[in-house]
VOGU-3710 file (C-alpha; in Angstrom, 3 decimals, decimal comma):
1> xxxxxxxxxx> -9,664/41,208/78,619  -6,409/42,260/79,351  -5,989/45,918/80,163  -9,227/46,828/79,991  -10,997/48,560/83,093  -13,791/46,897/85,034  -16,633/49,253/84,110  -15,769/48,678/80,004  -15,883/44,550/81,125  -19,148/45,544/82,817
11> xxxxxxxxxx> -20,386/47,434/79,772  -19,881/44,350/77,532  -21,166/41,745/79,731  -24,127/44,058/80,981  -23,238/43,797/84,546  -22,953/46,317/87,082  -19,175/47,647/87,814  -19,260/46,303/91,215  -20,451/43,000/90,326  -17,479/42,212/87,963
21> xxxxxxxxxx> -15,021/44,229/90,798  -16,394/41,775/93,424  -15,483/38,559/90,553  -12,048/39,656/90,358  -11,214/40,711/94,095  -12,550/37,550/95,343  -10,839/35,073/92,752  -7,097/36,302/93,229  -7,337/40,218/91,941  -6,654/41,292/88,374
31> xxxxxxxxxx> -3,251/39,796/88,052  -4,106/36,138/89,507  -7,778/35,901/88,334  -8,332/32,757/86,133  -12,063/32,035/84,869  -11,982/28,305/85,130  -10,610/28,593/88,757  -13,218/31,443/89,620  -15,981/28,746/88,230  -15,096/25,934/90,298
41> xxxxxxxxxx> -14,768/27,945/93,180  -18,650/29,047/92,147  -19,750/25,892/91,430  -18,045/24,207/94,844  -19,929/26,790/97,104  -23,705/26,435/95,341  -23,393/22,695/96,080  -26,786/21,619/97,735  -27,267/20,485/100,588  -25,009/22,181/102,453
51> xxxxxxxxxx> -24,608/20,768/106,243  -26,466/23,275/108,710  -24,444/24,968/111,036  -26,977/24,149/113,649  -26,787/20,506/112,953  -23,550/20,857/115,627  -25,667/19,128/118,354  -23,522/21,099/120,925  -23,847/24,715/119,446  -27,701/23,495/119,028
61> xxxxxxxxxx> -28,005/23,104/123,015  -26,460/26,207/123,525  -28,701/28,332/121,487  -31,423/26,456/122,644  -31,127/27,497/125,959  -30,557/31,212/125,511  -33,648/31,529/123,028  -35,324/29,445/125,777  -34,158/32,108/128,492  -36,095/34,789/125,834
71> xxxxxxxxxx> -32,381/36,354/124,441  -32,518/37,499/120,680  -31,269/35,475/118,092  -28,980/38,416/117,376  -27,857/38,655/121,147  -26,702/34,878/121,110  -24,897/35,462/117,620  -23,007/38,165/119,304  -22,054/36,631/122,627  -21,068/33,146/121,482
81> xxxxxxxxxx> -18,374/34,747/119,703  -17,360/35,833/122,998  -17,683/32,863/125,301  -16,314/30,747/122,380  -13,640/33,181/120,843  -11,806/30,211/119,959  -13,713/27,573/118,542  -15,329/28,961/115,070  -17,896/25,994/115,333  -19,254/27,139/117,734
91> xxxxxxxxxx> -20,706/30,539/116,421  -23,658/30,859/114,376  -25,511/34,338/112,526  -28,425/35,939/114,284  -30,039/34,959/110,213  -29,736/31,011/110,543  -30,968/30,959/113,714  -34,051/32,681/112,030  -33,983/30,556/109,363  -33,999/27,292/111,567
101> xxxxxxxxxx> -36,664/28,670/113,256  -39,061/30,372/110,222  -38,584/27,471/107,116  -40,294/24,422/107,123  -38,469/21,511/107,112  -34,868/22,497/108,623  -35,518/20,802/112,269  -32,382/21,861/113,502  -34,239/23,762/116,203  -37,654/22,456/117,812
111> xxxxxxxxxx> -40,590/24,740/116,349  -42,195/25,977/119,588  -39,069/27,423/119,817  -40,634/30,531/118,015  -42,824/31,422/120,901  -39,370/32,857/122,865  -38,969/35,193/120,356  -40,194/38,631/121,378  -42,824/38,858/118,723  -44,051/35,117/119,477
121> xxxxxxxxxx> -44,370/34,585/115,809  -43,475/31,850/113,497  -42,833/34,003/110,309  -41,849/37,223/109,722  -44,416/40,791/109,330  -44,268/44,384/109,313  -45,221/45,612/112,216  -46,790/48,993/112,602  -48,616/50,793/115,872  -50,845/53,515/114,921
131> xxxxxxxxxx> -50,470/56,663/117,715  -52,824/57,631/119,551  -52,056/60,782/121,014  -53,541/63,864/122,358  -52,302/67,893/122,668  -50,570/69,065/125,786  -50,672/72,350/126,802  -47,231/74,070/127,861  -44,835/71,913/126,288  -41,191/71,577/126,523
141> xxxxxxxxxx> -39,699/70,456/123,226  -37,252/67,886/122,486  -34,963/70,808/120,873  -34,238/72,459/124,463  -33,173/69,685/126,115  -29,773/69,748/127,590  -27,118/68,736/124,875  -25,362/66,480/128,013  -28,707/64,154/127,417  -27,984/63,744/123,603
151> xxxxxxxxxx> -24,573/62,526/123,779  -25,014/59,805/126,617  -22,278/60,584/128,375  -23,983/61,680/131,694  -26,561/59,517/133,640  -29,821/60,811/134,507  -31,432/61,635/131,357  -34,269/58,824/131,207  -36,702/58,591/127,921  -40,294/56,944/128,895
161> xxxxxxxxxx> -43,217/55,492/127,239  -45,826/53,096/128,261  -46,628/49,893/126,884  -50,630/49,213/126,255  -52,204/46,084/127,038  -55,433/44,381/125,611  -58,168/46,981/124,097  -56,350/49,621/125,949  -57,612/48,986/129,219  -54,455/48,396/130,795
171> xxxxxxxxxx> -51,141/49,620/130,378  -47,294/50,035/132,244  -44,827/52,476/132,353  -41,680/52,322/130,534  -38,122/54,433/132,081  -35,015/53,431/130,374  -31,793/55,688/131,228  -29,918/56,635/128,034  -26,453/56,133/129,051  -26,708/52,606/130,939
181> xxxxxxxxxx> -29,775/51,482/129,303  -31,295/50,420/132,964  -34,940/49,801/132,818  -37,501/50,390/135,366  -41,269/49,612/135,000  -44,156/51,729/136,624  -47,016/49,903/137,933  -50,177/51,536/136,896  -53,130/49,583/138,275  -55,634/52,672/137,789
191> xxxxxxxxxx> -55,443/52,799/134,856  -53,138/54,956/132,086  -54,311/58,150/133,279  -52,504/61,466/133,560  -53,017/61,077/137,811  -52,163/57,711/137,766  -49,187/58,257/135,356  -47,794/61,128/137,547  -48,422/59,276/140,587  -45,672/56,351/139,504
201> xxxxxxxxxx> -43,310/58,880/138,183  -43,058/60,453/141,656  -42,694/57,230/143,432  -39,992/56,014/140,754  -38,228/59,460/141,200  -38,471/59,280/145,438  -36,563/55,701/145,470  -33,363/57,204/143,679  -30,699/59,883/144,449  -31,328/63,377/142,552
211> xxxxxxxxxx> -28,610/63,245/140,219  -29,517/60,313/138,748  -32,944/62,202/137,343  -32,311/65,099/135,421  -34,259/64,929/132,535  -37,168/62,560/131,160  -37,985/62,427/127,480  -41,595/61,310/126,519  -44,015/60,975/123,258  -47,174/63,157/122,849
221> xxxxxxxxxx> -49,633/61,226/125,072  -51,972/63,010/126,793  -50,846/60,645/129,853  -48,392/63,307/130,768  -50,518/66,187/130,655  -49,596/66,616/134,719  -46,156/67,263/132,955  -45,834/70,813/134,791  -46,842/70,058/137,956  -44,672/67,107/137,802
231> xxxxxxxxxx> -41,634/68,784/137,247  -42,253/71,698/140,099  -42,945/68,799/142,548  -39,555/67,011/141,162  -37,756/69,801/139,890  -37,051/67,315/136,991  -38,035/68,705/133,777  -39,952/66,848/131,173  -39,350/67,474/127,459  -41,361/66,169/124,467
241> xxxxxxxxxx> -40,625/64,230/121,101  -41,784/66,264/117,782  -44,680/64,323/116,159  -44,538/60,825/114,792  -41,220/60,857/114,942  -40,375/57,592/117,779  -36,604/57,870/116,812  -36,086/60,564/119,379  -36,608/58,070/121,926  -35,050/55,033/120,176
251> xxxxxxxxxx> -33,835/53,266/123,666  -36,894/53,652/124,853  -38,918/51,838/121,544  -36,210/49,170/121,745  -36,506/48,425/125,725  -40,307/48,101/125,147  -39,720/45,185/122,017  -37,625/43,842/124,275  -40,308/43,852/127,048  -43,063/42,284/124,655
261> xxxxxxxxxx> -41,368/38,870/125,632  -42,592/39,824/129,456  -45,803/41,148/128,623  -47,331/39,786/125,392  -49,483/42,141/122,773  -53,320/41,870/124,039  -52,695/40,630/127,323  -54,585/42,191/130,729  -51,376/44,067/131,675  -53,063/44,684/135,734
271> xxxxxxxxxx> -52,679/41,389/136,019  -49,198/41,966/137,027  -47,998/42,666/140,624  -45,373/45,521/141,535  -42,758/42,224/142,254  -43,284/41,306/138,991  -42,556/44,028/137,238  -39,951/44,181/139,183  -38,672/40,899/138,165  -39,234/41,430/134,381
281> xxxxxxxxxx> -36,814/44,796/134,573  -34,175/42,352/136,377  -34,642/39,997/133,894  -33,607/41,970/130,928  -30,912/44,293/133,482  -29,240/41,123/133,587  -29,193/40,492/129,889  -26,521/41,280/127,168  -26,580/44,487/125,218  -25,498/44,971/121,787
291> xxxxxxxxxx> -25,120/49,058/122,576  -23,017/47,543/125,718  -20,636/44,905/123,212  -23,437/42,536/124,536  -22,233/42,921/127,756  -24,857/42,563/130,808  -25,269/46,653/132,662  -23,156/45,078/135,538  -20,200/43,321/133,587  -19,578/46,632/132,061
301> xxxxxxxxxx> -19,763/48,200/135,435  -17,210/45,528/136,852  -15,515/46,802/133,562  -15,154/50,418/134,456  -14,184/49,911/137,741  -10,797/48,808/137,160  -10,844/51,338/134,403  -11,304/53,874/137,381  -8,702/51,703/140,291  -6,228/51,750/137,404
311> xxxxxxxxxx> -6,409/55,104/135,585  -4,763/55,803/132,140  -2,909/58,449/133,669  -0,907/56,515/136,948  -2,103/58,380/139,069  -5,012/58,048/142,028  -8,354/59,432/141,443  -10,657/61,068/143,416  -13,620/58,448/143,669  -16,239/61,518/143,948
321> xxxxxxxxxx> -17,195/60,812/140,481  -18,534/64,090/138,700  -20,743/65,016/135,474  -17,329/66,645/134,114  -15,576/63,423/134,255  -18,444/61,436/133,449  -18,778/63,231/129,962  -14,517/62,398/129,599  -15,598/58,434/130,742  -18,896/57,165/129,775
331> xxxxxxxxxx> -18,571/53,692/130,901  -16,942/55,317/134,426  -20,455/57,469/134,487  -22,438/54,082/133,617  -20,903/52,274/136,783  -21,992/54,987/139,015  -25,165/55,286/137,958  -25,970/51,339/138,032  -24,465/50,506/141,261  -26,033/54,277/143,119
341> xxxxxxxxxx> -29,472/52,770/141,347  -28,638/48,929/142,981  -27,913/50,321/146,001  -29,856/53,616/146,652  -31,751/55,097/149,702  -35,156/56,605/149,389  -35,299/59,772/150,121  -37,800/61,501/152,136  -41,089/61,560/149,635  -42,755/64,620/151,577
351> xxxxxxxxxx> -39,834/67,051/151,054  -40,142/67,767/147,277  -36,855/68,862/145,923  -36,375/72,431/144,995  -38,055/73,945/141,952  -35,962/74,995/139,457  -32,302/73,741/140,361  -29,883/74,314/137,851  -27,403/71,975/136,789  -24,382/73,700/138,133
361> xxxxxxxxxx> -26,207/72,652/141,662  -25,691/68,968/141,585  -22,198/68,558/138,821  -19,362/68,264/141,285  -15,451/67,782/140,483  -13,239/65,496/140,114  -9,108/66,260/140,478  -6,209/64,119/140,040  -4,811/63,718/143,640  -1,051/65,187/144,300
371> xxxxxxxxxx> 1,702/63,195/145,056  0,922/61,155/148,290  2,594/62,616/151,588  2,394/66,102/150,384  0,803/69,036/152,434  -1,695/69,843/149,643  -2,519/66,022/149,244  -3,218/66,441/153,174  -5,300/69,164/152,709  -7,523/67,642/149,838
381> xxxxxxxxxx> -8,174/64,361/151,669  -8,733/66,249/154,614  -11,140/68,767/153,041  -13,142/65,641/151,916  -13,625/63,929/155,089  -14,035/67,343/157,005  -16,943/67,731/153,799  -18,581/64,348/154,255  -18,806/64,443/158,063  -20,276/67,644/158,244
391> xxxxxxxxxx> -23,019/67,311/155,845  -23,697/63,974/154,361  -25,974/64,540/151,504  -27,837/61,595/149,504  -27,147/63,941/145,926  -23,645/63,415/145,964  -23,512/59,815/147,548  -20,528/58,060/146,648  -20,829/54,805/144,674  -19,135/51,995/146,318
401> xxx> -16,196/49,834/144,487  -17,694/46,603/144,311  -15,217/43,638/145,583
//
C-alpha cells in the first residue's frame, strides 16, 4: 500500500477513513506500521478473560465505601486519581464501576450495592419527568437577567426548583447558588403551595447577608405565582426559564439527582424535619464536585484563600472582597460566599430590604494597597477602620480568613 493515502486504503477495504487512520496511528504511524505486528497486538488485547480491575481487593474497599457513603461512581473515578496520583492500580472508570454493579455474574462488588446509587436501580433506563406547570402572570424572563448571573463569576445568583414526593402530596424546595454550587433545602410542610413556597423563600433569604441574594432563577410552576410580591418584600428579583427547556437551570436539575439519594422518588417527603434537611444539604456541601475538579465547596475555599494571602501580583490586597474582583477571581468570589453563608447573621426579618436596589448599591471595590509606611497607605487603612466603626453594616460583612 505504499504511498497511497488513507481514504483510497479505506475505499478498497470499505472502511471508514478514520478507522484505517486510527490502525496506523496506533501500530507505529505510516512509516513503522507492520500488519503482522498490528495483529498480535489485536489479538493480545481481545484475550478473554481479562482480570477485573476491581478484583484489586484494596481499590475494591475503597470504592466500596464511597458508593456506600452515596458518592457517584463518576465522583470516585475522579477523586481516586487524586488521593492516589501515584499508584495507577489504584484508579478505576466511573463505566466499570457500573459494569460491576449492572452485569450479572462479575461479583467484584456486592449487588445491594446498587441501592447507593442515586437512582436506586440495578440496570440502566431513560428517565423522563413530564411538567406540570401552570401560567404566571407578570413574568420576568430568563433573557433579562443580569449577564453577571450567566457567567458565574459573582455569588448570589441562586436557580430553584422543588423536588415532588409521592402522588404529589408532598414536596421540598430546591436553592443551589450558581457559582459555588451550595445547596440549601426549604422545608415545606403545608404543602407546595404558592403561600407556602413564598413563605420558605423569605425565611431562606432573612438567614443570609443581602449580597449573597441577588437573583433567583425558577421553572414555570405556578408555585411561584407570589413571584412579585416576593421580590418587593426582598427586593430580590425572580426571573423565569422559557418553556420545557430545564437546561437554563442545569445546576439546579443536577443538585436535585443528586438529592434523589436523600429523598427517594415516591416517598412522603413531610416526613422530614427542618434538621434533616438540613443534614442532607451538609451531606452533599461536603461532597466532591466535578464542576469544582471534584473538590468539596470548602477545599476549594481553603484553595482560594491562599490564592487571595498570596496574590499573583506581590502585593497586599484589600480583604473587602468586591463583585468587580469577584468577576476577575471566581474561586476568590466562591470563598466569600461559602464561608459569609457558614458563618452568617440573620438579619432582622421585619425590616424588609428596600424595593428596587440597584446593583451599583451593594458592588463595592477592591484596590491594591500602596507601599506600606506611606501617607496614602495611612490614609486607606485609616479610611477603612474610620468606615467600619462608624457604620457596621451586615451587606458588606467581611469574610473571615479561615486558620
Amino acid at each position: 500500500m505504499g504511498g497511497e493515502a488513507f481514504c483510497a486504503i479505506a475505499a478498497r477495504l470499505g472502511k471508514a477513513t478514520s478507522t484505517v487512520s486510527r490502525e496506523v496511528a496506533g501500530n507505529g504511524g505510516r512509516a513503522g506500521y507492520r500488519a503482522w505486528r498490528a495483529h498480535q497486538r489485536a489479538r493480545q488485547r481481545a484475550r478473554r478473560p481479562k482480570t477485573p480491575k476491581l478484583a484489586c481487593s484494596r481499590l475494591a474497599a475503597q470504592v466500596t465505601e464511597w458508593l456506600e457513603a452515596w458518592w457517584s461512581p463518576q465522583e470516585i473515578s475522579a477523586r481516586l486519581r487524586i488521593e492516589f496520583a501515584g499508584d495507577p492500580m489504584m484508579w478505576v472508570s466511573h463505566e466499570t464501576i457500573y459494569q460491576a454493579l449492572f452485569v450479572q455474574g462479575r461479583g467484584e462488588l456486592r449487588r445491594e450495592l446498587a441501592r447507593c446509587l442515586r437512582t436506586g436501580r440495578a440496570k440502566r433506563r431513560s428517565r423522563h419527568r413530564p411538567q406540570n406547570t401552570g401560567r404566571i402572570r407578570d413574568m420576568v424572563m430568563i433573557s433579562e437577567r443580569p449577564a453577571e448571573a450567566a457567567d458565574r463569576a459573582v455569588p448570589g445568583h441562586w436557580e430553584g426548583d422543588l423536588i415532588i414526593g409521592e402522588n404529589g402530596r408532598s414536596a421540598v424546595g430546591t436553592l443551589v447558588e450558581r457559582a459555588t454550587r451550595y445547596v440549601l433545602l426549604l422545608h415545606l410542610p403545608d404543602g407546595r403551595g404558592a403561600a407556602s413556597v413564598d413563605q420558605a423563600m423569605r425565611t431562606a433569604i432573612a438567614g443570609l447577608p443581602g449580597e449573597l441574594f441577588r437573583t433567583i432563577t425558577w421553572d414555570q410552576g405556578k408555585e411561584m405565582a407570589y413571584h412579585a410580591q416576593f421580590t418587593i418584600a426582598t427586593g430580590v428579583q425572580v426571573y423565569f426559564c422559557d418553556p420545557h427547556k430545564p437546561w437554563h437551570r442545569g445546576s439546579n436539575e443536577n443538585t436535585n439527582g443528586l438529592l434523589r439519594q436523600y429523598m427517594p422518588k415516591s416517598t412522603d417527603l413531610s416526613a422530614h424535619t427542618t434538621e434533616e434537611l438540613a443534614r442532607f444539604a451538609r451531606s452533599l456541601n461536603n461532597r466532591p464536585r466535578k464542576t469544582l475538579g471534584y473538590e468539596t465547596i470548602r477545599e476549594a475555599r481553603r484553595a482560594s484563600c491562599a490564592h487571595r494571602l498570596n496574590p499573583p501580583s506581590g502585593r497586599s490586597m484589600c480583604l473587602r472582597t468586591s463583585c468587580a474582583a469577584a468577576a476577575r477571581s471566581p474561586r476568590a468570589s466562591a470563598h466569600s460566599m461559602v464561608f459569609a453563608v457558614d458563618h452568617a447573621q440573620p438579619r432582622d426579618r421585619q425590616a424588609p430590604r428596600r424595593q428596587g436596589r440597584g446593583l451599583e448599591q451593594v458592588q463595592h471595590r477592591q484596590h491594591p494597597l500602596p507601599e506600606r509606611g506611606g501617607e496614602l497607605a495611612q490614609a486607606h487603612h485609616r479610611g477603612h477602620r474610620e468606615t467600619a466603626s462608624a457604620a457596621p453594616s451586615t451587606r458588606f460583612r467581611q469574610a473571615p480568613v479561615p486558620r
